[in-house]
N, C-alpha and C positions, 0 to 999 in steps of 0.2 A: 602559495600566497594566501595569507587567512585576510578574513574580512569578519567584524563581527556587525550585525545587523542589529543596532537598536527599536527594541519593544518599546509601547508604551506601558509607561504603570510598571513598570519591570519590578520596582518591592513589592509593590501585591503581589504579582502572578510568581516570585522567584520559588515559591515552596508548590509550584504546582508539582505532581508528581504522579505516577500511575504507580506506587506504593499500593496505597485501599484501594483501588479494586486488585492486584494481585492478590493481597491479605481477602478478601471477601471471594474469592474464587480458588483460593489457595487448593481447597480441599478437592475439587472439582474438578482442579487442573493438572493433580496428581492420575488420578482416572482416567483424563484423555493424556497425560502423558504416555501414561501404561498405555493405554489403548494405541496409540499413534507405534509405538513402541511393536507391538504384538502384531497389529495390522502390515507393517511396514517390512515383517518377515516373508519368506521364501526360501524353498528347496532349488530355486536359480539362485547360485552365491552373489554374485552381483547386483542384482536388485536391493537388497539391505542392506549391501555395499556402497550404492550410490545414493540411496534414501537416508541411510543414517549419519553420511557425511554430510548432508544439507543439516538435518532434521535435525541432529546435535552441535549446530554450528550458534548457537547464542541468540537466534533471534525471540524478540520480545512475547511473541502469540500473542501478540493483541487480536484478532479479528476472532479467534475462539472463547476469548473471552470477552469479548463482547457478546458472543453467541447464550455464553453462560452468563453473565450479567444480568441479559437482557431476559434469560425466563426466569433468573428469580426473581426481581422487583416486579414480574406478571404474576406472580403467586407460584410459579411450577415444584413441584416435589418429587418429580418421578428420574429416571434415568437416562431417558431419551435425548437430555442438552447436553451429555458428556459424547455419544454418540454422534451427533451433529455439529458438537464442535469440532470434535477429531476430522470428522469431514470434509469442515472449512479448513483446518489448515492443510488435509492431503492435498487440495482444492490451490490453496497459494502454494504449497510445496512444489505441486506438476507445474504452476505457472514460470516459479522463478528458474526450474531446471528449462520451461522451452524458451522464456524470456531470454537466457544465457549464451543459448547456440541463435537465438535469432541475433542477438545482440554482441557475437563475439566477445563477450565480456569474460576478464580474464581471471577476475576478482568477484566473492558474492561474501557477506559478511567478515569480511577480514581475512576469509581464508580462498585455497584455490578455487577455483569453481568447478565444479563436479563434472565440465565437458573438458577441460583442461586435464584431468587424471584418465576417468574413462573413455574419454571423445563423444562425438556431438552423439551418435545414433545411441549412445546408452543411454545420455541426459532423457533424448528425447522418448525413448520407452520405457524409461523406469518413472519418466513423467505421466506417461499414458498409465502404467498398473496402477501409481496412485489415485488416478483419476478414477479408475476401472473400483480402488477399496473404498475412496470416499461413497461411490452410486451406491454401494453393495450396504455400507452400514446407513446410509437415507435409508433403501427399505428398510432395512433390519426395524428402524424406529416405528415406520407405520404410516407417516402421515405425510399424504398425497399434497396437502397443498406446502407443506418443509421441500419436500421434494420438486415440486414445480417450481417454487422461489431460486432453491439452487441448482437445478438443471437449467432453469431458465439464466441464473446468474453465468453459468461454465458457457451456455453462447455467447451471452454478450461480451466477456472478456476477451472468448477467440476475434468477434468481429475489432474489439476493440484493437487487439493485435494486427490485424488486417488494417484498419483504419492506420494504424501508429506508421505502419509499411509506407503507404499512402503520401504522409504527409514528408517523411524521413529525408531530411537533405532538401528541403522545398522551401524557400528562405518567402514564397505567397504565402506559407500558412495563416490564419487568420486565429486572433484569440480565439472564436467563437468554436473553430475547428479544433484548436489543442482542446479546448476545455472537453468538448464531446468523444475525445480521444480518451482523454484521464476519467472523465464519465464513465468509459463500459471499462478500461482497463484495469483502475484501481479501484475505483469508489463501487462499482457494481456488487464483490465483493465485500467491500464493507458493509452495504446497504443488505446485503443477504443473509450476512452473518448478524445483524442486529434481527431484521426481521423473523426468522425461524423461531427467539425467543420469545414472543409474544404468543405466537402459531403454537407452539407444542404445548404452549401454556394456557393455550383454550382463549387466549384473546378476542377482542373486537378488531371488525376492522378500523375503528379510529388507533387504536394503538398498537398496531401490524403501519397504518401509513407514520406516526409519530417514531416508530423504528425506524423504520424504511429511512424517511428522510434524514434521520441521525445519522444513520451508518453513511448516506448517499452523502451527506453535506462533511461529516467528519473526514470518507476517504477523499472528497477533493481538496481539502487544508491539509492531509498529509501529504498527497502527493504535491503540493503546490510547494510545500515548504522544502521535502525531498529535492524538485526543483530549485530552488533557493540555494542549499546546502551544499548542491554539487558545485556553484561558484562561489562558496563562501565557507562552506563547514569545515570540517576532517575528515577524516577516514571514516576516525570510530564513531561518528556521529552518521555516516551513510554506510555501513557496512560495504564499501567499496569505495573507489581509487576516488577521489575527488579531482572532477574534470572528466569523469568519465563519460556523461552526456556529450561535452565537444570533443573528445576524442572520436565519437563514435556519431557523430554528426545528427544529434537527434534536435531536434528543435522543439524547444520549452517555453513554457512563457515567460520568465525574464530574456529569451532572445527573440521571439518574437516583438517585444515591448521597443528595445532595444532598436533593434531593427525598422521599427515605425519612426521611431524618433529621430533615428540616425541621419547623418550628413549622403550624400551620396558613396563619398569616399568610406564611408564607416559603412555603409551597404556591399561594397564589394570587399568590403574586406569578409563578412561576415558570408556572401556569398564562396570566395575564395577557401575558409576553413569547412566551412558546414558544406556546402553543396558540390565542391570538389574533393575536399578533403586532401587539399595541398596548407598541411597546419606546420610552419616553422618554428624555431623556439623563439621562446617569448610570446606566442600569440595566446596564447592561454589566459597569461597576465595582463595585456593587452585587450582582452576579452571582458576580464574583470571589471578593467578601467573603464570601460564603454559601458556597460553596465552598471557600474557604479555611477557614471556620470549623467546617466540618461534613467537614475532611480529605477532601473527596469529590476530591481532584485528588491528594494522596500518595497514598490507597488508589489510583486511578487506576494510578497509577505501581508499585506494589505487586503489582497483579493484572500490569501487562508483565514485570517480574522472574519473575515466579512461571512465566509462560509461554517468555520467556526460560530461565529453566531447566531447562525440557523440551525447548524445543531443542535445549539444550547436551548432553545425555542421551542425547536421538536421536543423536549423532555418535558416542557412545563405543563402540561396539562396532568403529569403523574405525580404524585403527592411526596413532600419529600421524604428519603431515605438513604441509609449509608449506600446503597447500590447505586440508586438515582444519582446521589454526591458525589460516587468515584467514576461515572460516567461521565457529568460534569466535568470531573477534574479533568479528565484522559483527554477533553477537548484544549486546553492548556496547555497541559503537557506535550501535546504533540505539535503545539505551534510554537512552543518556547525550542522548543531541536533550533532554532533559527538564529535563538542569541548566543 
């Protein structure tokens, strides 16, 4: 069942696009390609087996370039952000293979998922070695406080993971609690992959926090519209099954919203799918309808805008540039995934 979600201003915003910055990081991202590439080998046959089915599977590398964005509009000229970025993505690479067996997810970018071919214990150590190359090329670079930013970032996403457990199938959750969930989960990494830019770039702390909060504020309007999309997008637009949140009884913020709003009868229904996981057919669509009816997918879309615009905020103290402006744009771009 498709739903499309009306934007506001949708002719303005229809040409947003993460075009410029791929073009301004092009050269950049050849380097950490090779690198991710090089790194991602092993005299275990398996491991490059399981790394290079995720790693060649289409996704966008936004968060590495953001990495690399973020130290050239700091003035950086050296090598080190090609290193750092490859980092970041070994970094979401290990997350989305332990995401998969935590998550029974059968689907990751339109193709199988890598615990589905190898089974869960390879996802889950071929997750751990990348984890193990991203630490190894942070030293290689040199700088302690890059390094604390993202070793610091790799706990808060495991807690965030932890937290996610917590809440899963618990129809109490509280917005305040999903938000803090998608805080260390998704947005953590974001916020670490912008900040190491400024860092290697010999920044200030005012524009190590004006990163920080981009990256923090941009990863929660991805994952909020992510949320969104899984009741209303495609496939191709979530590189997985759509519905696969209420398949898998995860509780989001359009059903948390939902759920507030609802009748009592629409409370155990929502109880019934999500926290027993007694899901019949038709309830999916049914799901939609509630949701649609009780606007828990616009406000959805409403709260990424909102954080969206504090992204946008974070940048303005830097003077403008094509870098600055395709940074800009990528805050658009990733809220438009919605119409």
């Amino acid at each position: 069942m498709g739903l499309v979600i009306p934007l506001e201003d949708n002719k303005k915003k229809a040409s947003a696009s993460i075009e410029p910055l791929l073009d301004l990081v092009a050269a950049d991202m050849q380097r950490v390609n090779e690198l991710i590439l090089s790194k991602a080998g092993s005299d275990v046959a398996m491991i490059p087996e399981v790394a290079n089915h995720l790693i060649s599977s289409g996704g966008k590398r936004l968060r590495p370039m953001l990495t690399l964005a973020a130290a050239r509009l700091c003035g950086y000229r050296g090598d080190g952000h090609v290193k750092l970025a490859a980092s970041v993505e070994f970094m979401h690479t290990a997350t989305l293979l332990h995401d998969d067996v935590v998550d029974e997810s059968d689907m990751r970018r339109g193709k199988l998922a890598a615990r589905m071919l190898w089974g869960n214990q390879a996802s889950v150590l071929v997750g751990d070695f990348l984890l193990g190359q991203a630490f190894r090329m942070m030293v290689d670079v040199g700088s302690l406080d890059a390094l604390d930013v993202l070793s610091t970032a790799a706990t808060v996403i495991a807690e965030g993971e932890v937290m996610q457990l917590s809440v899963a199938k618990n129809m109490s959750t509280t917005e305040d609690e999903y938000l803090a969930v998608i805080r260390a989960k998704t947005a953590a990494l974001f916020s670490a992959a912008a900040e190491v830019g400024p860092i290697i770039a010999g920044g200030d702390r005012g524009g190590r926090a004006a990163f920080r909060s981009y990256g923090t504020n941009l990863g929660l309007a991805f994952q909020l519209i992510d949320d969104a999309l899984d009741y209303g997008g495609s496939s191709a637009d979530l590189g997985k099954q759509v519905g696969d949140d209420f398949r898998e009884g995860k509780i989001t913020l359009p059903v948390v919203l939902a759920f507030r709003r609802g009748s009592e009868a629409e409370r155990g229904f929502w109880r019934r799918v999500l926290e027993k996981g007694e899901i019949a057919d038709g309830d999916l669509e049914r799901a939609i309808g509630l949701l649609r009816s009780h606007h828990a997918i616009d406000d959805t879309v409403e709260r990424a805008r909102h954080y969206g615009a504090v992204a946008r905020d974070a940048l303005g103290a830097f003077p403008d540039s094509p870098h600055r402006s395709a940074l800009v744009e990528v805050i658009d771009f990733c809220i438009e995934r919605a119409h």
